[in-house]
C-alpha positions in Angstrom: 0.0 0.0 0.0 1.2 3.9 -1.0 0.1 7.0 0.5 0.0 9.8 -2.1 -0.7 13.1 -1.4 -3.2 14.9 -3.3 -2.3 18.9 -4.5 -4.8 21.5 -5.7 -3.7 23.5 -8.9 -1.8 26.0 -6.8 0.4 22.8 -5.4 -1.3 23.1 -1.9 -2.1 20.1 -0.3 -5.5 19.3 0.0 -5.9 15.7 1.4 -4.7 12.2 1.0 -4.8 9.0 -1.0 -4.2 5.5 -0.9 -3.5 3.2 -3.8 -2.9 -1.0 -3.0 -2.4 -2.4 -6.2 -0.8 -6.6 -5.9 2.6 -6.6 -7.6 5.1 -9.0 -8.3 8.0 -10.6 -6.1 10.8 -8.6 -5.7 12.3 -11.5 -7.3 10.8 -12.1 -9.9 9.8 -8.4 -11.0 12.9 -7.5 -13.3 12.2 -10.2 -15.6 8.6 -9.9 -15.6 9.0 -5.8 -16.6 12.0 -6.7 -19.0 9.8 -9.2 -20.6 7.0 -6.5 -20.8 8.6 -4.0 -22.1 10.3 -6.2 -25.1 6.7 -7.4 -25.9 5.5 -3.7 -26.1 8.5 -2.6 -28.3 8.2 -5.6 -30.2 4.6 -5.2 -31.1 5.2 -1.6 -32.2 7.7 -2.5 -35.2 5.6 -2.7 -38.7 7.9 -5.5 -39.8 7.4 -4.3 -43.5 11.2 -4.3 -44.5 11.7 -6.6 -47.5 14.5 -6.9 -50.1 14.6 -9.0 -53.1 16.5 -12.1 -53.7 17.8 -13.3 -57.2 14.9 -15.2 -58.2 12.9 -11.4 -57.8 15.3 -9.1 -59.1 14.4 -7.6 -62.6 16.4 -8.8 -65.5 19.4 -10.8 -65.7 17.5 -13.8 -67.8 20.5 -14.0 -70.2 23.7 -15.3 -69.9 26.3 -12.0 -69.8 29.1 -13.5 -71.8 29.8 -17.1 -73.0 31.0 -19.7 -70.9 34.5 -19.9 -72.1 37.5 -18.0 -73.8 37.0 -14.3 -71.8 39.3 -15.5 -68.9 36.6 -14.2 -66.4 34.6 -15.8 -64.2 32.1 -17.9 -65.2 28.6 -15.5 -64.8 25.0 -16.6 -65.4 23.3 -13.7 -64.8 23.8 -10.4 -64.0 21.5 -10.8 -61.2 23.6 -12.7 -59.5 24.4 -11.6 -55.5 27.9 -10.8 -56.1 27.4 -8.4 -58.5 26.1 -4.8 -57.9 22.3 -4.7 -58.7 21.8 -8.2 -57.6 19.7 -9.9 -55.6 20.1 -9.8 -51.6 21.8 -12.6 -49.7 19.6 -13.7 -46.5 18.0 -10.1 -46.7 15.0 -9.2 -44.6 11.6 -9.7 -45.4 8.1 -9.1 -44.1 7.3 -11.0 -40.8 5.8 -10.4 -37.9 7.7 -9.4 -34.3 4.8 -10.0 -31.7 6.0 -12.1 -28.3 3.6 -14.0 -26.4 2.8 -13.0 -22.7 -0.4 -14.1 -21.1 -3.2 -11.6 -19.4 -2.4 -12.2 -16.1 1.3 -11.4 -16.7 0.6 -8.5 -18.6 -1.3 -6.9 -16.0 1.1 -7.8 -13.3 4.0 -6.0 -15.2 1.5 -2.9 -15.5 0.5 -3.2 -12.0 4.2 -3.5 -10.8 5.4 -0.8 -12.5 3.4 1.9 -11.8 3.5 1.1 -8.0 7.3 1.3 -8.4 6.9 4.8 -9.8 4.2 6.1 -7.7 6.8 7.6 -5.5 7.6 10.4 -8.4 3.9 10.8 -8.8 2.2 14.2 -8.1 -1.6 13.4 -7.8 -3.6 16.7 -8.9 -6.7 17.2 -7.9 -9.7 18.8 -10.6 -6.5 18.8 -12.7 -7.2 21.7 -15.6 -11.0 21.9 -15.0 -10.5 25.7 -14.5 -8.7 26.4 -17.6 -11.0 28.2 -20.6 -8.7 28.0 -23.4 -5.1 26.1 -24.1 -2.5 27.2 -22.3 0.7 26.1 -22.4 2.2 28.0 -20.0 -0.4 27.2 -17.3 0.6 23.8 -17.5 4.5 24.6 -17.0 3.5 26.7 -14.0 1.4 23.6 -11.8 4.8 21.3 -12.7 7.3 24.5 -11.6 4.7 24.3 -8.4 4.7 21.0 -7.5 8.5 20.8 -7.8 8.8 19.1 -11.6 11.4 19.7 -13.9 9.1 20.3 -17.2 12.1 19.8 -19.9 12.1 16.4 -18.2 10.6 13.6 -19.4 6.4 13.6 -17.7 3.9 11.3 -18.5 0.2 13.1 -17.5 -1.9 10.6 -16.8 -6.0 11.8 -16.8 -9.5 10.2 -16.6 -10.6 12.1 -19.7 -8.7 14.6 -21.1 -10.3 17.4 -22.6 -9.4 19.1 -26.1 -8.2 21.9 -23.4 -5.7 19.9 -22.2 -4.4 18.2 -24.6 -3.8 21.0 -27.1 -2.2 22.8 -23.8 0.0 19.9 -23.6 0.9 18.9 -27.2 3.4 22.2 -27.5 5.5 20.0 -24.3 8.2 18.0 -26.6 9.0 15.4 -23.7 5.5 15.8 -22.1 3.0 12.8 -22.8 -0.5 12.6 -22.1 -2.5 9.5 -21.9 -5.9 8.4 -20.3 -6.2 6.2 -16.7 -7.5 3.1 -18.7 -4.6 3.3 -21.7 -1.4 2.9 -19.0 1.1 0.7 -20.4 4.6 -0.4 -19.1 7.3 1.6 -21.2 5.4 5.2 -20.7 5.3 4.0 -16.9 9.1 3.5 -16.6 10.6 5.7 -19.4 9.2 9.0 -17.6 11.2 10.5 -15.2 7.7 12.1 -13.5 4.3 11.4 -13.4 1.7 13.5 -12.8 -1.8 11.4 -11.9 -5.5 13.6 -11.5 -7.3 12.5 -8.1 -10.2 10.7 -10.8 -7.8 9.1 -12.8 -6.1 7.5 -9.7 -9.7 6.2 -8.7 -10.1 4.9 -12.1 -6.8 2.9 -11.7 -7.8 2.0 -8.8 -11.2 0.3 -9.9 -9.7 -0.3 -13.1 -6.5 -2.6 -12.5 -6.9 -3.7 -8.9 -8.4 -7.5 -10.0 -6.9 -9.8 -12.1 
């Protein structure tokens, strides 16, 4: 179990939260977020490079020069992979990169690795409700108040973002924002904050605490 504490927009505190999510064994819990992670990168590669192998190549049907009498090499097309042009030697082609990892594991790893960060977390409560139009700068202001570095890398985690918000937050180059029910392990651990609305933390709560 973590106790977080919960800020209003100014950075004040205005209460406290609990958040008991069932991670995995110390021991075991490197592998099971390495393993994660890999899957996640893994899944977001398109797998679409292909090259062409001799049999594909255009051209080279005839034989370059006859067998005998040049004193070159023998050739039997100009297609071949030693020649420039040619076709490519154990090149890549299309396949797919996906690893398997069950449910349960999957949610273990998520579970585990936000209750290893949720230490850096600043949980905001009514975060951006006030805010009338984008504004970037009102956003760089609650992370100066609550003691966050905002060239750093942050990962804003909301219920349900408005349009407000999230055109406030797209001018942030490191600054991601993603909704309570979308968490996934490499935003989780690649960001060097977090910042968590009170609502979102319930959703999370409701959301990821059975199996």
């Amino acid at each position: 179990m973590a106790n977080c504490t919960v800020l209003d927009w100014q950075g004040k505190e205005t209460g406290e939260s609990t958040i008991d999510l069932k991670t995995a064994k110390e021991s075991s819990a490197a592998d099971l977020l390495h393993r994660a992670v890999l899957r996640q990168q893994a899944h977001s590669r398109q797998g679409t490079a292909s090259s062409l192998t001799r049999s594909e190549v255009r051209g080279g049907g005839r034989k370059p020069y006859k067998q005998k009498g040049t004193g070159r090499a023998r050739q039997g097309s100009i297609r071949t992979p030693l020649r420039p042009g040619g076709g490519i030697i154990f090149g890549p082609k299309p396949r797919k990169y996906s690893l398997e990892m069950n449910r349960k594991e999957r949610r273990l790893a998520l579970r585990t690795a936000l209750m290893s960060r949720i230490s850096d977390a600043k949980i905001i409560k009514d975060f951006g409700s006030k805010l009338e139009v984008p504004k970037t700068s009102e956003i760089v202001s609650l992370l100066k108040r609550v003691g966050i570095d905002s060239d750093g890398k942050i990962l804003i985690i909301l219920n349900k973002p408005s349009d407000i918000i999230k055109r406030s937050v797209r001018n942030l180059e490191k600054t991601k924002l993603i909704s309570a029910d979308q968490l996934n392990v490499f935003d989780l651990l690649n960001a060097n904050s977090l910042v968590i609305g009170e609502d979102a933390l319930s959703t999370i709560k409701e959301v990821y605490s059975n199996d």
